[in-house]
ROGU-413657 format. One record per residue (C-alpha): residue in three letters; residue number from 1; y negated, z, x negated. Coordinates in steps of 0.25 Angstrom, whole numbers. Layout:
BEGIN
ALA,NUM,Y,Z,X
...
This chain:
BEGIN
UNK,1,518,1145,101
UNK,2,524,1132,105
UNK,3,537,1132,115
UNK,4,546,1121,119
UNK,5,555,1119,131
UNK,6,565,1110,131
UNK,7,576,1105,141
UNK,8,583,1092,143
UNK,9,574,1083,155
UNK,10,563,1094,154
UNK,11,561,1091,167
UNK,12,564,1105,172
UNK,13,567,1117,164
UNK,14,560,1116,151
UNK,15,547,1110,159
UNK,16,547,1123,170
UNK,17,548,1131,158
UNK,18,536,1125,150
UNK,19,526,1126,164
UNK,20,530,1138,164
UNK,21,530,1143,150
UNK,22,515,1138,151
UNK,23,513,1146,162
UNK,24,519,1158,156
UNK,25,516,1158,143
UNK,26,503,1162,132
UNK,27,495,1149,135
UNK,28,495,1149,118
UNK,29,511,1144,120
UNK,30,511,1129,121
UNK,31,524,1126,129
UNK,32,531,1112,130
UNK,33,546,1107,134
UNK,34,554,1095,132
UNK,35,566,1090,135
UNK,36,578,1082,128
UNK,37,579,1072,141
UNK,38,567,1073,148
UNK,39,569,1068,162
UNK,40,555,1072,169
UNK,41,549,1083,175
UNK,42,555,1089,188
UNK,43,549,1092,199
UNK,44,556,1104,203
UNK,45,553,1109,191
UNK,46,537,1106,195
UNK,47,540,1113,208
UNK,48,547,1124,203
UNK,49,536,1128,193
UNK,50,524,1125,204
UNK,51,530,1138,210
UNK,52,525,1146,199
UNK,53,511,1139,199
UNK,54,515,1132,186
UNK,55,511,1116,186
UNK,56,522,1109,178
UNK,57,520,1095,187
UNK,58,511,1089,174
UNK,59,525,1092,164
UNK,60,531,1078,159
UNK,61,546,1079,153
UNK,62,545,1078,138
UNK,63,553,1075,128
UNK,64,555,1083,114
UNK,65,547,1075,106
UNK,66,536,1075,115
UNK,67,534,1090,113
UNK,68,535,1092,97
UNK,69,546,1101,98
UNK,70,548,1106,84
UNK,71,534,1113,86
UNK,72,539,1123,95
UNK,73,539,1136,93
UNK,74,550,1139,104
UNK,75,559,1131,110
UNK,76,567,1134,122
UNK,77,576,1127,129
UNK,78,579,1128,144
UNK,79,593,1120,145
UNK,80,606,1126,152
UNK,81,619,1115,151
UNK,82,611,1104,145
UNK,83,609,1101,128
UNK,84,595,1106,127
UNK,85,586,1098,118
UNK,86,587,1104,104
UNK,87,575,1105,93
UNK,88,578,1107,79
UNK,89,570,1119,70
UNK,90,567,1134,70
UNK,91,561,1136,80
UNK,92,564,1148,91
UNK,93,571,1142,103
UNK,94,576,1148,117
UNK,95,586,1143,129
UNK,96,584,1145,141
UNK,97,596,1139,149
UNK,98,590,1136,162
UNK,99,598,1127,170
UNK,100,593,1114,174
UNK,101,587,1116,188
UNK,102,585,1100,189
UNK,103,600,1099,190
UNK,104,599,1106,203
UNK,105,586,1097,207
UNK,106,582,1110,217
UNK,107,569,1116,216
UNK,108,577,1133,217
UNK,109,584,1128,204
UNK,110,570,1125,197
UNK,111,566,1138,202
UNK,112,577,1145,195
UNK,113,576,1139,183
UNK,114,561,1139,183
UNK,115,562,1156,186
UNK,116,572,1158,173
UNK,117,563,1150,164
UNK,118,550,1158,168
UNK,119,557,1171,167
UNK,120,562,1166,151
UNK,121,546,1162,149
UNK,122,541,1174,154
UNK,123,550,1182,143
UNK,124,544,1172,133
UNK,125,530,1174,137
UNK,126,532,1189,133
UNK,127,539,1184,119
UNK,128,527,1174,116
UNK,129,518,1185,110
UNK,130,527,1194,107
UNK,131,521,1205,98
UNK,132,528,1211,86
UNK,133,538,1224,90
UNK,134,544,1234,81
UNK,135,552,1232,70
UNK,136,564,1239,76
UNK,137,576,1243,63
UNK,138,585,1248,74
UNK,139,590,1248,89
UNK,140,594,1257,98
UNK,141,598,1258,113
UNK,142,605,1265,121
UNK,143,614,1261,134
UNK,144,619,1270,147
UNK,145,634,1269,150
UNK,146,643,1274,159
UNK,147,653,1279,151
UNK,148,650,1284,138
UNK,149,665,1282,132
UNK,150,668,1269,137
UNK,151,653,1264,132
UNK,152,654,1269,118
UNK,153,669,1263,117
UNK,154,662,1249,121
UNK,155,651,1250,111
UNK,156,658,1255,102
UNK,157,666,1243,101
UNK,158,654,1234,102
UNK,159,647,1240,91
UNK,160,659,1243,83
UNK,161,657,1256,78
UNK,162,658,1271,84
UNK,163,646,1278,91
UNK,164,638,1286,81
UNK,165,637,1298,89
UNK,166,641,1302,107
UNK,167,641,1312,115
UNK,168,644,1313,128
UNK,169,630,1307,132
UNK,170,629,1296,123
UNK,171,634,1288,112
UNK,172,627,1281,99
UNK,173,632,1270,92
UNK,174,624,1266,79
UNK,175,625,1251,72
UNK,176,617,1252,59
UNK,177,619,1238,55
UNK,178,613,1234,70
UNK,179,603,1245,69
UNK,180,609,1249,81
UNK,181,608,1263,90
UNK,182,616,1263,104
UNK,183,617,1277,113
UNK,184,626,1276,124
UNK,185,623,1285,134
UNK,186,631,1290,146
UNK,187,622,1284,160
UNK,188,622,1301,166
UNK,189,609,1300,171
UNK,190,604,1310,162
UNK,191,592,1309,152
UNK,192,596,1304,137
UNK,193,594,1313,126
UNK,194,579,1307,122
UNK,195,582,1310,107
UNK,196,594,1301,105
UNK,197,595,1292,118
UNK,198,585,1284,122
UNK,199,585,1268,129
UNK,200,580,1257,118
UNK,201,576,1260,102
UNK,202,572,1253,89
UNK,203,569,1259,77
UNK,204,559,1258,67
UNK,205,556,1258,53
UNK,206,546,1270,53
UNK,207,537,1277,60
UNK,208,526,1267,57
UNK,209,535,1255,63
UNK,210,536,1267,78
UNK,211,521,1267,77
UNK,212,517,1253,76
UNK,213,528,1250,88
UNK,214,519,1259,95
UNK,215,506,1251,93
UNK,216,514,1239,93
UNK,217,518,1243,109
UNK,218,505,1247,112
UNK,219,499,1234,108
UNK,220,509,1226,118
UNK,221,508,1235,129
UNK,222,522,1243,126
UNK,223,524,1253,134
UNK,224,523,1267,125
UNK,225,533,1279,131
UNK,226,531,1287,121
UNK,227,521,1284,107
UNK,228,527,1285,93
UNK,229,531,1300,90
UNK,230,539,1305,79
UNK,231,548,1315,86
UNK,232,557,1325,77
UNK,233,568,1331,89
UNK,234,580,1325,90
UNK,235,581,1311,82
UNK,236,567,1312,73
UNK,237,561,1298,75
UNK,238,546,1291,76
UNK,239,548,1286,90
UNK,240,541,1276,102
UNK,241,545,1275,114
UNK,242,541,1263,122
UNK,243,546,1257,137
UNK,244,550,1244,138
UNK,245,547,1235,152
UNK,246,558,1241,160
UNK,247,555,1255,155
UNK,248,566,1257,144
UNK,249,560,1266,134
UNK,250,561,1261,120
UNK,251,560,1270,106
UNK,252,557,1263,94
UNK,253,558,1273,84
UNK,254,559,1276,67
UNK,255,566,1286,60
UNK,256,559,1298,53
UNK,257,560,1297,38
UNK,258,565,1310,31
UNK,259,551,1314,26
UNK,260,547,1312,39
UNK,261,558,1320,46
UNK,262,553,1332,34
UNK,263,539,1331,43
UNK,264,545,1336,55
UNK,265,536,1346,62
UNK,266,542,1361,66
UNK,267,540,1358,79
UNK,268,546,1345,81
UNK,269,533,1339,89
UNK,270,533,1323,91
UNK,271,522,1317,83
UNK,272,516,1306,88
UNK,273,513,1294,78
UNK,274,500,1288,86
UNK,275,487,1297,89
UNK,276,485,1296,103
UNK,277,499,1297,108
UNK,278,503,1310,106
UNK,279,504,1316,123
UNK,280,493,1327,125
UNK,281,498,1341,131
């Protein structure tokens, strides 16, 4: 992969963002910048970087042409107020607006600008190798509100249609033609109804799509809450549960098909859909 940062002098922004996309990134990514205007490399921008061990002191200003821009792969652009440089062709492009800390010429305002363009490099170093997910066919969430009424009134209106279903507790608004599913539910303090309600869903094809998520998780070091199960009470579904970094908990589900719905067992027991995962007594 071959990623391109441009600016106007690429003397500050887009130079601090290549050091530190070097630094930061697979050493397989080969990383460049440019700049429409290039008015030399700054030494703030040297110093700022020097902070994070990163040595930029050997980077020149550079102009497009200089860099082959239309091999690229990604291109991203770091200007705020200014007309950045443009490159023609499909290529995937970002913007960053970072605002030019050289118009303040003070060392703090390269800190700044320096600490935003790592942060947006670091989400890009976890994008680079980004291994295949599920192939979700719908979405759900569900959201805590204050006042269930007043809420369901609001998104009502922003969805344009009535809620589904409510009760009391909660209320469901259904979008077919979004493949959406969203649960309101009053913020009481007391546990949701775990067949129904539940914090962040996508659903799947088939019961073979619920399993090779689960493999697929395992393989990136997902955390697993709860393996793949086909569970009959309540809703019946093929179900995972996974937790996301902050410890949301996500289902990624599929629907039983009638013939597998006419193979529920009397007593209604979860099957689990991977040998091995089953919890022992």
């Amino acid at each position: 992969m071959r990623i391109l940062f441009l600016c106007v002098a690429n003397s500050a922004r887009s130079q601090m963002a290549e050091g530190l996309a070097r630094a930061m990134l697979p050493a397989s990514v080969v990383v460049a910048s440019a700049g429409s205007a290039p008015g030399g490399l700054n030494p703030l921008a040297v110093e700022a970087l020097s902070e994070d061990g990163i040595d930029i002191s050997g980077h020149w200003s550079k102009r497009l042409e200089d860099v082959s821009p239309d091999t690229a792969d990604l291109i991203v652009t770091l200007c705020a107020d200014e007309v950045c440089p443009f490159v023609p062709g499909s290529v995937r492009r970002l913007h960053w607006p970072i605002n030019d800390p050289a118009s303040a010429n003070d060392i703090d305002a390269f800190r700044t600008a320096r600490d935003q363009i790592e942060a947006r490099i670091k989400v890009l170093a976890g994008l680079i190798d980004l291994p295949g997910g599920p192939k979700a066919a719908e979405f759900h969430a569900s959201l805590r509100v204050r006042d269930l009424a007043e809420s369901t009134r609001f998104y009502g209106w922003l969805l344009n249609t009535w809620p589904k279903e409510w009760t009391h507790r909660y209320a469901t608004f259904v979008r077919d033609d979004l493949n959406l599913n969203l649960v309101l539910m009053v913020a009481d303090g007391k546990d949701l109804h775990h067949d129904t309600l539940y914090h962040l869903g996508i659903g799947l094809p088939d019961k073979a799509a619920v399993v090779d998520t689960y493999h697929r998780a395992v393989a990136v070091g997902v955390p697993v809450e709860k393996p793949p199960r086909t569970t009959w009470k309540g809703t019946p579904l093929h179900e995972l549960w996974l937790s996301d970094p902050d410890g949301t908990l996500i289902e990624v589900y599929a629907r039983l098909t009638p013939e597998e719905l006419a193979a529920m067992p009397a007593n209604q027991e979860p099957e689990y859909l991977v040998a091995g995962t089953a919890p022992t007594v």
